[in-house]
C-alpha positions in Angstrom: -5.9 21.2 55.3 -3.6 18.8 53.9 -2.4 20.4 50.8 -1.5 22.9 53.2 1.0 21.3 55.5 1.9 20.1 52.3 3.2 23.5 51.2 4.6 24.4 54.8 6.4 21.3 54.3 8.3 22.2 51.5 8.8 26.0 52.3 10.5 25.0 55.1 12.0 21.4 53.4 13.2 23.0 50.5 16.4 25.1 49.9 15.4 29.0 49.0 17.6 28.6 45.8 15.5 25.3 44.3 14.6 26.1 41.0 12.4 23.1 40.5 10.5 21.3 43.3 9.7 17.7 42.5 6.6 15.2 43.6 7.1 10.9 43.2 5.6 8.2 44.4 7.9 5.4 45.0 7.5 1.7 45.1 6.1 1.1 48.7 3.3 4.3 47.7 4.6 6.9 50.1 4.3 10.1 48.2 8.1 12.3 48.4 9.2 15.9 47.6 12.6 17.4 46.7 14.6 18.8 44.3 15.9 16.3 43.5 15.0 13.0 42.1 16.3 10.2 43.0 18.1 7.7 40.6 15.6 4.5 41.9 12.8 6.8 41.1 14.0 8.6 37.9 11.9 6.5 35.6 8.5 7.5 37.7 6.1 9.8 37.0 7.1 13.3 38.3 5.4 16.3 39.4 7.2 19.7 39.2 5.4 21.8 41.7 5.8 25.8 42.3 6.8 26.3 45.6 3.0 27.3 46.6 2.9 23.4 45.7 0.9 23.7 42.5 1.8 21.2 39.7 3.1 23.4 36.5 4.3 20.2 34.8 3.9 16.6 34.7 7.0 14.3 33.4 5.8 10.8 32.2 7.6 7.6 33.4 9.7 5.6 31.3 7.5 3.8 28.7 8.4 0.4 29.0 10.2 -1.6 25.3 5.8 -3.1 24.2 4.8 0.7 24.8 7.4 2.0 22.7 7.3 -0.5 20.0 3.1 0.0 20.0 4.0 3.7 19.6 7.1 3.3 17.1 4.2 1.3 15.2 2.0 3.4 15.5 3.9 6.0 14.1 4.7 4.0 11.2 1.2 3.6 10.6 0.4 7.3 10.7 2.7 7.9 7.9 1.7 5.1 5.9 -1.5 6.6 6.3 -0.4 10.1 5.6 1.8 8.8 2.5 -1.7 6.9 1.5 -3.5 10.6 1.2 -1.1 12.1 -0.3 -0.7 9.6 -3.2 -4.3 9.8 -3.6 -4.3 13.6 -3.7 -2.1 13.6 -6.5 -3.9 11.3 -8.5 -7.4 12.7 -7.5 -5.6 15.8 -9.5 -3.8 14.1 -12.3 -7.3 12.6 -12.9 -9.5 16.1 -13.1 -6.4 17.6 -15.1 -6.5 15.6 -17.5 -10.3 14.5 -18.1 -12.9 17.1 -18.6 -15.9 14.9 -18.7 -16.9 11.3 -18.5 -16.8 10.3 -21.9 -13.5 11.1 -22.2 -12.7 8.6 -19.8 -14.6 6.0 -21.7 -13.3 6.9 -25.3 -9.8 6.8 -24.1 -10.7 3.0 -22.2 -12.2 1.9 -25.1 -9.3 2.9 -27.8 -6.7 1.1 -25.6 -9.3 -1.7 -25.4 -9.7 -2.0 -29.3 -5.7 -1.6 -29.3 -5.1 -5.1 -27.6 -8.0 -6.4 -29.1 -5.8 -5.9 -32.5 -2.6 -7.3 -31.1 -4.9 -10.4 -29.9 -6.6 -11.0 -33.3 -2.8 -10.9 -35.0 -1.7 -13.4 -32.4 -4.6 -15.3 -32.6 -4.1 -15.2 -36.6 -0.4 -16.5 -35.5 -1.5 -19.5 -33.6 -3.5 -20.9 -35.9 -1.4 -20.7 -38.7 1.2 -22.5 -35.6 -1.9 -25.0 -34.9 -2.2 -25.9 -38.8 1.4 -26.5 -39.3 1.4 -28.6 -35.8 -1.6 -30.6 -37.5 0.8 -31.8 -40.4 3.9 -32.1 -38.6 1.9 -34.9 -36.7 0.6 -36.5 -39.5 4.1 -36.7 -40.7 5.7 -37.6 -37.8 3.3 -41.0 -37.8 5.0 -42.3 -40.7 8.2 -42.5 -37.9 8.6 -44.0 -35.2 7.7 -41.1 -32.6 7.2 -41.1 -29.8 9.8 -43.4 -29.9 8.5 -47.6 -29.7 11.4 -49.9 -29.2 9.0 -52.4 -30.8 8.6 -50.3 -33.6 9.5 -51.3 -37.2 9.0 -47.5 -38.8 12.5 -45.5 -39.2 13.5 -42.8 -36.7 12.2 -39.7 -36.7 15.0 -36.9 -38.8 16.7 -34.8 -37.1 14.9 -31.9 -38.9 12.0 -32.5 -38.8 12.3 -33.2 -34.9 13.5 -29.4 -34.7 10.7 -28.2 -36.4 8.2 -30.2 -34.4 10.1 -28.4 -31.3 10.2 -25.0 -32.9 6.6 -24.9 -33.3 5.4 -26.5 -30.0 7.6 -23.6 -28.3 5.8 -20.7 -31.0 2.6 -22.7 -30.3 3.2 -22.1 -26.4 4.6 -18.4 -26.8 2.0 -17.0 -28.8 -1.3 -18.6 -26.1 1.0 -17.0 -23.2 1.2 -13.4 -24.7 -2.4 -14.0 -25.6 -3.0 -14.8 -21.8 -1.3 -11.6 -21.0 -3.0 -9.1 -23.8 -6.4 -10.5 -21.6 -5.3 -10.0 -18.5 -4.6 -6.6 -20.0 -7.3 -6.0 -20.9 -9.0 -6.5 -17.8 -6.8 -4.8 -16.1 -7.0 -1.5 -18.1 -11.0 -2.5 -17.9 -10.4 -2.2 -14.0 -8.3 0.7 -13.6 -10.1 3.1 -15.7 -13.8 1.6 -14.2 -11.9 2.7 -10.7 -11.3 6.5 -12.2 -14.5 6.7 -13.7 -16.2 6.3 -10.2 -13.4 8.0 -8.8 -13.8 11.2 -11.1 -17.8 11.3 -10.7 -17.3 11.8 -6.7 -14.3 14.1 -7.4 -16.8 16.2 -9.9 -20.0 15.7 -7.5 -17.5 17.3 -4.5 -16.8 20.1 -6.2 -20.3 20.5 -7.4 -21.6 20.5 -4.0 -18.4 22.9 -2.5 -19.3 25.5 -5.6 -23.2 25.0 -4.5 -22.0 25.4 -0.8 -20.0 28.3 -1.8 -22.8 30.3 -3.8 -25.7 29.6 -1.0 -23.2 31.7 1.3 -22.6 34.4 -0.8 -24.2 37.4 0.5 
């Protein structure tokens, strides 16, 4: 019964020509028709209503500036997500392009192991040849006085020789740095191709089971 001194209401409220017929709630509650909005109540939820009084559409209130930012991240989100997929897709298929089985994975891992393992036996060659010369260097440098003793009766250490104690220190200290690095590339390579491996054997066990999927539902 209500709903329909509802509709009375507006056919006889509203003018013949309204195109749209508008339901709001304003602040106090009570519930208003027109075809209009008003400005106060722009930002509410709105009902547009057929002139039988049916709701064809519903306009959402103004989100308030936390809703917005929740959605705006949100959104961000979404695409960081989406951006996520898609840079696994395309490695999922750089990976079964260019492998065709396991081994291959692990004979290519391995070769670029043994490669660093050659640059780290030539720098480890390097550093103790460094280590050898630092050995006499100090052994000569105790016939000066260095480090330097005020107290000290022995002569001052040359200038030359200073310069070469320096010069290898630094080599010394260049050469156990890049061999830190050749090991931490190492594990790193070590990492990266343990990832594909796994990575290939649940791309190659999908596929198994889709072609298995496919040929159980082939008439």
């Amino acid at each position: 019964m209500k709903s329909l001194v509802a509709v009375l209401i507006l056919a006889l409220a509203l003018p013949v020509a309204a195109e749209e017929v508008y339901k709001w709630v304003d602040e106090n509650g009570v519930v208003h028709y027109g075809d209009a909005v008003p400005p106060k109540d722009s930002k509410k939820e709105r009902h547009v209503l057929n002139r039988q009084g049916v709701t064809v559409k519903v306009l959402d209130r103004a989100k308030t500036i936390e809703e917005l930012n929740a959605l705006a991240a949100d959104a961000a989100e979404m695409e960081r997500e989406r951006s996520r997929e898609q840079r696994q897709a395309e490695r999922d298929q750089v990976l079964l392009d260019t492998y065709l089985s396991e081994d291959e994975i692990t004979m290519l891992r391995d070769r670029r192991i043994l490669a660093i393992e050659a640059r780290i036996g030539v720098t480890r060659h390097y550093l103790d040849n460094l280590r050898t010369e630092w050995d006499q260097l100090e052994r000569e440098a105790m016939k000066y006085n260095f480090p330097y003793d005020a107290s000290s009766d022995l002569p001052p250490l040359p200038e030359d020789l200073a310069e070469h104690i320096v010069f290898t220190e630094n080599a010394m200290a260049e050469h156990m740095s890049s061999l830190s690095e050749l090991r931490s590339q190492q594990s790193q390579i070590r990492a990266q191709f343990e990832r594909d491996l796994s990575r290939f054997r649940y791309l190659k066990a999908k596929e198994e089971l889709a072609s298995a999927d496919a040929g159980s539902s082939s008439p």
